[in-house]
C-alpha positions as a Markdown table, in Angstrom:
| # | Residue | x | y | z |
|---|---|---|---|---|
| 1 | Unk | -36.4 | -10.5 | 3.4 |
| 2 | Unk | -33.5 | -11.8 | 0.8 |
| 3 | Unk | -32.4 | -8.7 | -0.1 |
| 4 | Unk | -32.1 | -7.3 | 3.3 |
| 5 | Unk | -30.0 | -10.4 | 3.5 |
| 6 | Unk | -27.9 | -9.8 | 0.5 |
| 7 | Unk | -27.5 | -5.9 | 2.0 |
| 8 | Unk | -26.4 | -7.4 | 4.8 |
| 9 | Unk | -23.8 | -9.8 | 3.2 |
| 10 | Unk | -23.0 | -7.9 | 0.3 |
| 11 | Unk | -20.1 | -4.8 | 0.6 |
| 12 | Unk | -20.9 | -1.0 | 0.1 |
| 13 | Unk | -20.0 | 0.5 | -2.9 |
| 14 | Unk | -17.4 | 2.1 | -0.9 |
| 15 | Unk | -16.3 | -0.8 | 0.2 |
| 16 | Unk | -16.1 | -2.7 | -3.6 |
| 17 | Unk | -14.3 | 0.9 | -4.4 |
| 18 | Unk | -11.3 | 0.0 | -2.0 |
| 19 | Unk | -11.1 | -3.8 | -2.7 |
| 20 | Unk | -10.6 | -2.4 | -6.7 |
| 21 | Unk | -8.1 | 0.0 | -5.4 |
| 22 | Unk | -6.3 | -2.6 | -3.6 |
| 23 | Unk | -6.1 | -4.6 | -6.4 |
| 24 | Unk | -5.0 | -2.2 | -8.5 |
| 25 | Unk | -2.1 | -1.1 | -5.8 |
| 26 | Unk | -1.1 | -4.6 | -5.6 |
| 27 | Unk | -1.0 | -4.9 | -9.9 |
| 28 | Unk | 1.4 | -1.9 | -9.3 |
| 29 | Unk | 3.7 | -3.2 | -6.8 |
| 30 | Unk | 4.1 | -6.9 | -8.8 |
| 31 | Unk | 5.8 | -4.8 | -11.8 |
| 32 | Unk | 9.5 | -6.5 | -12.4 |
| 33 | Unk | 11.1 | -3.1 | -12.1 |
| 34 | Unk | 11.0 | -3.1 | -8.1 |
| 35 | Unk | 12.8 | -6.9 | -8.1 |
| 36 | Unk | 14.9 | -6.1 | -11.3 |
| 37 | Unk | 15.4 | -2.7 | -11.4 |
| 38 | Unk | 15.7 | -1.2 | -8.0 |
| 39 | Unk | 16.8 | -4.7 | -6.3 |
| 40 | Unk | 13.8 | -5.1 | -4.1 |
| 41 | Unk | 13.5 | -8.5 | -3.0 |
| 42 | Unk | 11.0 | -10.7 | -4.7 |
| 43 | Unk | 10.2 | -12.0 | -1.3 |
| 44 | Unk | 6.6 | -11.9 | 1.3 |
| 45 | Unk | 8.8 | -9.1 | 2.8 |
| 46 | Unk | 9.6 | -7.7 | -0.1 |
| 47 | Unk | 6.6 | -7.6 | -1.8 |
| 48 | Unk | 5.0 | -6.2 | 1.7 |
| 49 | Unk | 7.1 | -3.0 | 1.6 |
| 50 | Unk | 6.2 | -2.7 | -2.4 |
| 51 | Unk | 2.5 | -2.7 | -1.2 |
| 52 | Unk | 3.4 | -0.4 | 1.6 |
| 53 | Unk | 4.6 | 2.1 | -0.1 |
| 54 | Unk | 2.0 | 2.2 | -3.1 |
| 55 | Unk | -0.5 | 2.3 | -0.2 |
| 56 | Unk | 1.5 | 5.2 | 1.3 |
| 57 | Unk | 0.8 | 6.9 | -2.2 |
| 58 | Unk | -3.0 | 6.1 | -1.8 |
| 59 | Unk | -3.2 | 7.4 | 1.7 |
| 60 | Unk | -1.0 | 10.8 | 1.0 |
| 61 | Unk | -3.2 | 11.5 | -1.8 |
| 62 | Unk | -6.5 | 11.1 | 0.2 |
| 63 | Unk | -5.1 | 13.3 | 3.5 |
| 64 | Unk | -5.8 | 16.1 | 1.4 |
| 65 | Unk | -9.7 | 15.4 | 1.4 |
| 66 | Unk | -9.9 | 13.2 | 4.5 |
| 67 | Unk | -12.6 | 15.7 | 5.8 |
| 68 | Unk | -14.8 | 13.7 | 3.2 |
| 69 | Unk | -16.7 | 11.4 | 4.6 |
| 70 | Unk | -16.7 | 8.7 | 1.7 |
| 71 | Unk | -12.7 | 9.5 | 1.6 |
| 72 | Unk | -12.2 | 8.7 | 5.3 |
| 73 | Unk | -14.4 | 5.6 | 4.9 |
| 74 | Unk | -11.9 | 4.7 | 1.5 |
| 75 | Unk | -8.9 | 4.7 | 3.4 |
| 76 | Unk | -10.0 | 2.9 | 6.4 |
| 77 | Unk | -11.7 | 0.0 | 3.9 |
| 78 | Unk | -8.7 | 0.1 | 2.1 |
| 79 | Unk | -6.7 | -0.6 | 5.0 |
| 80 | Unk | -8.9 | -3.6 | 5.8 |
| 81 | Unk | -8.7 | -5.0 | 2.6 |
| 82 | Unk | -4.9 | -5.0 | 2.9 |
| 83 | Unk | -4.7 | -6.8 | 6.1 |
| 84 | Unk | -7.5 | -9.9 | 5.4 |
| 85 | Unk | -5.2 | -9.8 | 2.2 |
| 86 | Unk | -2.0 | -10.7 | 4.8 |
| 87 | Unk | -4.3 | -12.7 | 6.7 |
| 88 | Unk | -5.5 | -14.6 | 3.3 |
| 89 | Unk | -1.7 | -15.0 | 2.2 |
| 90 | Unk | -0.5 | -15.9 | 5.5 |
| 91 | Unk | -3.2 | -18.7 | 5.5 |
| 92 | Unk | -2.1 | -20.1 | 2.1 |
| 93 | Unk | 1.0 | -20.3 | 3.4 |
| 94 | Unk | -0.2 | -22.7 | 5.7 |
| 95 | Unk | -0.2 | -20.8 | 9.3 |
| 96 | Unk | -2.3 | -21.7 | 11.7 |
| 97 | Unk | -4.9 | -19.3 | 13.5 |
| 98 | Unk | -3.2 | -18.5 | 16.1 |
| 99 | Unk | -0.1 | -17.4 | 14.5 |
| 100 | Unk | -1.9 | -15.4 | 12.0 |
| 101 | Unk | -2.8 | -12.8 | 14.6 |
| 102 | Unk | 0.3 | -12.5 | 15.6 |
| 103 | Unk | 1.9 | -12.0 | 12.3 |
| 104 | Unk | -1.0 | -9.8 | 11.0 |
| 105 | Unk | -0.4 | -7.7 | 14.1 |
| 106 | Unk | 3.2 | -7.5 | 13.7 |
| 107 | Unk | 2.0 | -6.8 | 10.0 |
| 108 | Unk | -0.2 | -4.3 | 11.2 |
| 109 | Unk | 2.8 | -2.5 | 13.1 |
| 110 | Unk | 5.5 | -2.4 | 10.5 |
| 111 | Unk | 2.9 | -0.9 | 8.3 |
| 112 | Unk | 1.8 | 2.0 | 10.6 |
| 113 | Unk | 5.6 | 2.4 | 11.0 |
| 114 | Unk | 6.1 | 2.8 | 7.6 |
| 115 | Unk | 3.7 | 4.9 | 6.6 |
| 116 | Unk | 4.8 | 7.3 | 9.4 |
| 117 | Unk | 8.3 | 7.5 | 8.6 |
| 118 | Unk | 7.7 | 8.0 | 4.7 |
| 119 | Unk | 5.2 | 10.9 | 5.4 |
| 120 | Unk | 8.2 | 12.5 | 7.6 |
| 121 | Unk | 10.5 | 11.5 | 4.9 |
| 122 | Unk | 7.8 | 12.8 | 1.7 |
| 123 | Unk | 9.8 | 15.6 | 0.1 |
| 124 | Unk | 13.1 | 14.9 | 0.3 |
| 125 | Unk | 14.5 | 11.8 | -1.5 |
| 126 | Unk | 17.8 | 11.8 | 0.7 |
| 127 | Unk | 16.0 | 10.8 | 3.8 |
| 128 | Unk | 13.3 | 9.0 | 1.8 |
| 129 | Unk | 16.0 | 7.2 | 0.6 |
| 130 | Unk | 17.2 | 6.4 | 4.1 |
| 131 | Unk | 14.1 | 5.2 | 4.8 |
| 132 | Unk | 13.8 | 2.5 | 2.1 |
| 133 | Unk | 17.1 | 1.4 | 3.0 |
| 134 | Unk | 15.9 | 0.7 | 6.6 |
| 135 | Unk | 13.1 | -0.6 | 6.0 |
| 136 | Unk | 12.6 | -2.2 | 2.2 |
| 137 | Unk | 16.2 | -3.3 | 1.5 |
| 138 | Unk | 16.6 | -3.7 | 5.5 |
| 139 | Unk | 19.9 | -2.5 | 5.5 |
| 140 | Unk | 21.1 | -5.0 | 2.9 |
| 141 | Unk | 24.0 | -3.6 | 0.5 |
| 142 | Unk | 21.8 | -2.4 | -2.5 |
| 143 | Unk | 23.4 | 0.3 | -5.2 |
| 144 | Unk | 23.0 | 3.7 | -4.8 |
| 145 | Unk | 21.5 | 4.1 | -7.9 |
| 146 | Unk | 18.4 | 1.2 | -7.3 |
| 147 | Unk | 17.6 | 3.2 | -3.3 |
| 148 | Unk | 17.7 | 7.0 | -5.6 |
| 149 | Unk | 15.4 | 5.4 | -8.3 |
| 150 | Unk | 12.9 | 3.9 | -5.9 |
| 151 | Unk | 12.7 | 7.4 | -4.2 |
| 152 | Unk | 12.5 | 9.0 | -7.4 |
| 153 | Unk | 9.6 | 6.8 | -8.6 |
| 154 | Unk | 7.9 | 7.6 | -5.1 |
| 155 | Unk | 8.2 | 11.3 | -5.3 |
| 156 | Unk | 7.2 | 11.0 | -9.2 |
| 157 | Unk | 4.1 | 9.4 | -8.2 |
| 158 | Unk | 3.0 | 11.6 | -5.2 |
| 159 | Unk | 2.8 | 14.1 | -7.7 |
| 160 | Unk | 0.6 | 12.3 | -10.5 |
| 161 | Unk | -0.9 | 11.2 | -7.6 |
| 162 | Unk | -1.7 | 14.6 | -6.5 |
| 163 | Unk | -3.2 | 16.6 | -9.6 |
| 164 | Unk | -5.4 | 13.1 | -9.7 |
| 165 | Unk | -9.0 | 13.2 | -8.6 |
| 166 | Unk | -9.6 | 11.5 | -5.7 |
| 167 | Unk | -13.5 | 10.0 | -6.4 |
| 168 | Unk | -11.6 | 8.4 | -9.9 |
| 169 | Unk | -8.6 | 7.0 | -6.9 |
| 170 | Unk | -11.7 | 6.0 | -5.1 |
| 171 | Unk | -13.0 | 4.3 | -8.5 |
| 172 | Unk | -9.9 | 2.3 | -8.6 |
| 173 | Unk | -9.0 | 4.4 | -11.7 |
| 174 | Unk | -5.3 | 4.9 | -10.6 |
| 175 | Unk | -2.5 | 5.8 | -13.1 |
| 176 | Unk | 0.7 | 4.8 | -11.4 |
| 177 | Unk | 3.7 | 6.9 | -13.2 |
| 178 | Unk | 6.8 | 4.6 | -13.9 |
């Protein structure tokens, strides 16, 4: 009877796999070089779209072999584990039930947003680059030279991303190139 309990209570190893991925996707996104470097701000928005877009990276790599059943079940965990992260850090922060839904909602929508325009923008680093303006420096003034480095990194890491296997992604073994 316990250990139908502890089954019950205790995550998949599919599950476990995309908690580990997250946390290796969110190791990525605190390097300084997105604050110091490419003048992301080191703000909860700004950290937000760092995590988007390494999660972008995750997701672009596993479309490829979404036909997977354990791949499909990845990304959606994955997806989960990101927002009861927001809804963790949004509780820290000291909101109150009710205006965590709403925020993790809005959360929810900025991040499907995102993830949609940088699939249409994947390829081409001027409108990439148009992208992160809108939507990680929101429209700020930011050099040229930090927007073009940011999309470089991104198209840079699609393709490590790509010749990686997915079940070591899955593993949380991801090598992020800088």
């Amino acid at each position: 009877m316990l250990q139908k309990l502890k089954q019950f209570f205790s995550p998949s190893a599919v599950q476990q796999q995309a908690f580990d991925a997250y946390v290796r996707v969110v190791e990525q996104s605190r390097q300084p070089v997105f604050y110091r470097d490419w003048k992301v701000e080191d703000t909860l928005d700004g950290r937000f779209d760092v995590v988007i877009l390494h999660m972008f990276l995750i997701f672009v790599r596993c479309e490829r072999e979404i036909e997977r059943e354990e791949v499909a079940s990845f990304v959606r965990y994955l997806s989960e584990a990101s927002f009861a992260d927001m809804d963790r850090n949004l509780r820290e922060m000291g909101a109150g039930d009710t205006g965590v839904g709403i925020r993790v909602k809005n959360m929810a929508q900025a991040f499907y947003g995102r993830l949609k325009i940088y699939r249409q923008a994947a390829g081409n680093e001027t409108v990439l680059g148009d992208a992160l303006r809108r939507n990680v420096y929101r429209e700020k003034e930011v050099a040229a030279e930090a927007v073009a480095s940011l999309a470089a990194y991104i198209g840079r890491n699609m393709e490590s991303l790509r010749r990686q296997p997915v079940d070591a992604l899955m593993q949380g073994t991801i090598v992020f190139s800088g």
